[in-house]
C-alpha positions in Angstrom: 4.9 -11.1 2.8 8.2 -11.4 4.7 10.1 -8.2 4.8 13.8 -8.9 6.0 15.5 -5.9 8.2 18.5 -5.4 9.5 19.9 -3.6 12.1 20.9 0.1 10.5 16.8 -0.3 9.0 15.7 -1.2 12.2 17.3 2.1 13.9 16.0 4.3 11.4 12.7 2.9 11.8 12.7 3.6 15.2 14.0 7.2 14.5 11.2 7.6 12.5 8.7 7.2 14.8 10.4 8.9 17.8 10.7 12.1 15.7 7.4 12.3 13.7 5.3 9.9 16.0 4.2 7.6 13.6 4.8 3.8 13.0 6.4 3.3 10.0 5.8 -0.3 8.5 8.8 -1.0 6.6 12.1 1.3 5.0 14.2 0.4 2.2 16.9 1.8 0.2 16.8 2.2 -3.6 19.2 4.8 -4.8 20.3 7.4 -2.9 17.2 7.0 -1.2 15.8 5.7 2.3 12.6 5.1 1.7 9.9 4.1 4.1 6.3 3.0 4.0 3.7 4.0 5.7 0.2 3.4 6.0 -2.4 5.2 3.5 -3.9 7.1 6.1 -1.0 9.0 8.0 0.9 10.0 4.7 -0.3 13.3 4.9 1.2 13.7 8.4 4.2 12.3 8.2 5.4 14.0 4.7 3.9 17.4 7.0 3.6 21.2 5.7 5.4 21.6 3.1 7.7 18.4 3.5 8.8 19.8 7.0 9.2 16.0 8.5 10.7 14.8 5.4 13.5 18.0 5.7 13.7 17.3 9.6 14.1 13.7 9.2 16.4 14.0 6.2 18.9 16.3 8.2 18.5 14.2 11.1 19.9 10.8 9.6 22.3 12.8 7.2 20.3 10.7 4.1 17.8 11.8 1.7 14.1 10.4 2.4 11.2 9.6 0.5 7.8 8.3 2.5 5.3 6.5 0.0 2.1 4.4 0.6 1.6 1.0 1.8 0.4 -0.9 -1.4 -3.0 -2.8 -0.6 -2.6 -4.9 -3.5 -1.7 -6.0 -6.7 -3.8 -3.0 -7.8 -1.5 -0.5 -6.1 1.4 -1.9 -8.2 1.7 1.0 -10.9 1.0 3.3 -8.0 3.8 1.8 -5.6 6.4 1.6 -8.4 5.7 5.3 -9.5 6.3 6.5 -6.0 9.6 4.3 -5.8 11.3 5.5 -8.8 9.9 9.1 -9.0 10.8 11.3 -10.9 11.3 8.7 -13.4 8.2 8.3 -15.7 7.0 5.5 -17.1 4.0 4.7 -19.5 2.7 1.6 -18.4 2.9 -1.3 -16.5 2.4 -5.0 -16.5 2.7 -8.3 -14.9 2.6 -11.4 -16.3 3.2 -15.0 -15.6 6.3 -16.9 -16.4 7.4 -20.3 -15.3 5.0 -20.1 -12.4 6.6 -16.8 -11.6 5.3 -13.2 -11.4 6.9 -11.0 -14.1 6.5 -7.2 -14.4 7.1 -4.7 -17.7 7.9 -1.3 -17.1 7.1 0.3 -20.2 9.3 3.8 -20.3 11.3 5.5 -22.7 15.1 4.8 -23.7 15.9 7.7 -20.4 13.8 6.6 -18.6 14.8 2.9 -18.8 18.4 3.9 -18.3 17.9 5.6 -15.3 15.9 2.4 -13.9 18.3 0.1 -14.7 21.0 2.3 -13.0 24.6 1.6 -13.5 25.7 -2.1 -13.3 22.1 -3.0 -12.6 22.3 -1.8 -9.4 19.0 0.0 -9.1 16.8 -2.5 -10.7 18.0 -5.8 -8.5 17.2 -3.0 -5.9 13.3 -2.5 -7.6 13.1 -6.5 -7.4 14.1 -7.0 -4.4 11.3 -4.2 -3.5 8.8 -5.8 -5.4 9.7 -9.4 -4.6 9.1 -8.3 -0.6 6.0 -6.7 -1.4 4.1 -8.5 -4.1 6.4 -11.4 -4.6 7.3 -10.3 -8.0 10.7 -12.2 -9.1 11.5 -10.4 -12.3 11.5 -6.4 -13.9 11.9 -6.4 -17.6 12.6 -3.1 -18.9 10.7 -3.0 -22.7 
């Protein structure tokens, strides 16, 4: 699992840790969004009462901020996406094998697939690019 980061990543990650004190493990963008990942155990405390970090962080690097999970697994796929794409809802998820590729299916509704597939796919190269770092998935297919 080889996560590229450059340089603007690499400062907020370090921001990240010098304000809230914890090591962060990886940060993204997808949407407006800076998301970063963090392991299962110190979610609670860096998301703090009532979102305080997230606010304090937020105001700090003048970006909006999401903290989600490390994924295990494979197992914490559906899990993982959710927390990416929230509040977008989907029913179901699932990956399949194509050409000696990983695929995944998002199953959602007509909204709901519009608002994945973002305006000139921006947002879902985004999700693959995600999930190709993570779980070495190539391909979304919105059905």
């Amino acid at each position: 699992m080889q996560k590229k980061i450059d340089m603007l990543f690499l400062q907020y990650m370090n921001y990240f840790e010098k304000i809230l004190g914890i090591r962060t493990k990886h940060c993204f963008t997808y949407g407006n969004f800076i998301i970063f990942v963090v392991s299962k155990e110190f979610i609670s405390q860096a998301i703090g009462i009532g979102g305080a970090n997230v606010k304090k962080l937020a105001f700090k690097i003048r970006r909006k901020v999401r903290i989600v999970p490390a994924p295990d697994g494979i197992e914490d796929l559906e899990s993982f996406v959710a927390a990416v794409i929230s509040p977008v809802r989907f029913r179901n998820i699932k990956v399949d094998v194509e050409n000696n590729e990983k695929v995944v299916t998002i199953y959602a509704t007509q909204e709901a697939r519009a608002m994945i597939f973002g305006r000139k796919k921006q947002r879902l190269e985004e999700l693959e690019n995600i999930l190709d770092d993570y779980f070495s998935i190539k391909k979304v297919k919105l059905a």
